[in-house]
N, C-alpha and C positions, 0 to 999 in steps of 0.2 A: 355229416350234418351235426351229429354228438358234438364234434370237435370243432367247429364252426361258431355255432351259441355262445362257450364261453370267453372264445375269442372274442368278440361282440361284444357281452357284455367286459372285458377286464377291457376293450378299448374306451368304450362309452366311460365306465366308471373311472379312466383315466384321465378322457378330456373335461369329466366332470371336475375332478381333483383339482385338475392344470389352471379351468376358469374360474374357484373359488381362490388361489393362491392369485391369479392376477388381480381378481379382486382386492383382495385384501392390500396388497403391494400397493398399487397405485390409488386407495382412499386411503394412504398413509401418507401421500405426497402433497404437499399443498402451492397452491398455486397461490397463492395469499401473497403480498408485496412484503416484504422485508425491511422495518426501519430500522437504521441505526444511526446512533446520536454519538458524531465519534468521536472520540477523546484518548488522547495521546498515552500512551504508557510504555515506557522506553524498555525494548523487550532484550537489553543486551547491556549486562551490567559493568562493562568494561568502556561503554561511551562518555565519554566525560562529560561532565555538566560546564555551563556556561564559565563559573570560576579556573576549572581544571581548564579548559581552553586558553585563560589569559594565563594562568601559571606555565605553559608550555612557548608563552610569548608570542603565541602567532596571532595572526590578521584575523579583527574581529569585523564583521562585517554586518551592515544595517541591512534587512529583508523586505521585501515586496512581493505580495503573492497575487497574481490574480486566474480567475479558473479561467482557462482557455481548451477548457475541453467541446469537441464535437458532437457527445452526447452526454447531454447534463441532466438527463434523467434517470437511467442509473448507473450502477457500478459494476452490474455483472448479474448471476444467478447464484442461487443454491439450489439444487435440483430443478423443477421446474418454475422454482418460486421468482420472480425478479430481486435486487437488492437495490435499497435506495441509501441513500446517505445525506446525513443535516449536518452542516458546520466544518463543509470540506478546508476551507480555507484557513478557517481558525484552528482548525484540528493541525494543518502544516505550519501553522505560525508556533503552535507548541511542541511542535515535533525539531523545528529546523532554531527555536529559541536558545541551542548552546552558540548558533552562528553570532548572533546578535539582535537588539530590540529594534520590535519593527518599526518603518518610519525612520528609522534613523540610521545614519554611518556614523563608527565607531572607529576613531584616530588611534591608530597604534606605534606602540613607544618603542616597541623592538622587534625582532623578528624578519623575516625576509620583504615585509611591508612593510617596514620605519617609516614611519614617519606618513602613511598613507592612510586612509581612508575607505573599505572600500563598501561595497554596495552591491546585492545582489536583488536585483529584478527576475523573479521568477512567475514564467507562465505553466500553469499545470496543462500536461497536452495529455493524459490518458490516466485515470483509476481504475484497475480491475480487480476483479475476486470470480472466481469460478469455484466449482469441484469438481473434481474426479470421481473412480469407484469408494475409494475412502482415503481421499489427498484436497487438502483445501489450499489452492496458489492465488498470490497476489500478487501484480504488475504494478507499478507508478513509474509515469514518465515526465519528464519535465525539462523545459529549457530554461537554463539562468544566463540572464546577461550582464557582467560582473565587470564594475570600472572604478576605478578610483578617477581622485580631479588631477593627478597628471599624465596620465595612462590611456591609450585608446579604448573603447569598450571591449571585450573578449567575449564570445557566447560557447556555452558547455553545452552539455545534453547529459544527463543523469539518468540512468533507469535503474530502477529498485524491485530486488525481488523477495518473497516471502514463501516460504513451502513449509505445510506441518499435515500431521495426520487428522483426520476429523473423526472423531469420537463421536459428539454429538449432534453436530449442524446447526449450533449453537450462533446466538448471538455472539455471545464472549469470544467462541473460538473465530467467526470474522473477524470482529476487532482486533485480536490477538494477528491473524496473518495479515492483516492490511497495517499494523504496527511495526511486524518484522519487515514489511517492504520499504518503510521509512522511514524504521532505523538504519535501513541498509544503505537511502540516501543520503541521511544525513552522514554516515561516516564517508562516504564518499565525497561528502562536498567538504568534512574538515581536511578528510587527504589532501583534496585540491589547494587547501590555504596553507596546508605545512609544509608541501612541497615547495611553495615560493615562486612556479614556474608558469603563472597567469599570462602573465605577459611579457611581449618581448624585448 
């Protein structure tokens, strides 16, 4: 019976312990919406800017962006939080702006497009941002349908990824991986125009 009591009591005073710590845990998690107001900052210093693209002589292309996503309310979570995002379209017009200025096709003088035009039509089909235990990833996917005026039309499929650690669960550090996922697209759609291999 001696031996009984303090069993008892170190259980009690254990599941006491256990539901101040889950306390504490989850009023530190907020469920609060997440805005961000996003803006481009090219997370890879080796991506050339719109000059370096024409100094490499390849095919500059006029942009079209429209969101064609299937949930346009948000982007993801950060812990239990939602995340939302303002200026998704503008923020890929600055992101994908070494291709060329939007609205317009841009004629080019040499390169494996001579003499062409081309034009990239792009629909955004998915933004994402999640977290992990302490890993922040971001998905973007997107169809481009790319024609010059002699050329049949061509359509691609692009997906872009971002992966970093999260320190904070910061505004900044979203922005920062949803940046890495679109710089990853944009170098992948200049591959596509240096290659020269659009069409057939």
């Amino acid at each position: 019976m001696a031996k009984t009591v303090p069993r008892m009591v170190f259980r009690l005073k254990y599941w006491a312990v256990s539901l101040v710590l889950v306390s504490l845990m989850t009023s530190c998690i907020s469920f609060e919406p997440i805005h961000l107001n996003l803006q481009y900052d090219r997370m890879d210093e080796k991506t050339p800017e719109r000059q370096g693209v024409a100094d490499q002589r390849c095919g500059m292309p006029g942009v079209s962006i429209i969101d064609a996503r299937s949930n346009t309310e948000t982007i993801g979570r950060l812990r239990q939080a939602p995340v939302l995002a303002d200026g998704l379209v503008e923020w890929f017009f600055e992101g994908l702006s070494p291709l060329g200025k939007p609205g317009q096709s841009v004629s080019t003088a040499a390169g494996p497009f001579e003499g062409k035009a081309l034009q990239f039509d792009i629909a955004i089909r998915r933004v994402a941002v999640y977290d992990t235990t302490v890993r922040l990833h971001a998905t973007l996917v997107l169809n481009a349908r790319i024609q010059s005026a002699t050329d049949p039309p061509t359509e691609r499929l692009y997906r872009g990824e971002g992966d970093m650690m999260s320190w904070t669960g910061s505004k900044t550090e979203l922005l920062d991986v949803l940046n890495l996922a679109l710089t990853d697209v944009l170098k992948q759609m200049l591959r596509t125009i240096e290659r020269g291999d659009l069409f057939p």
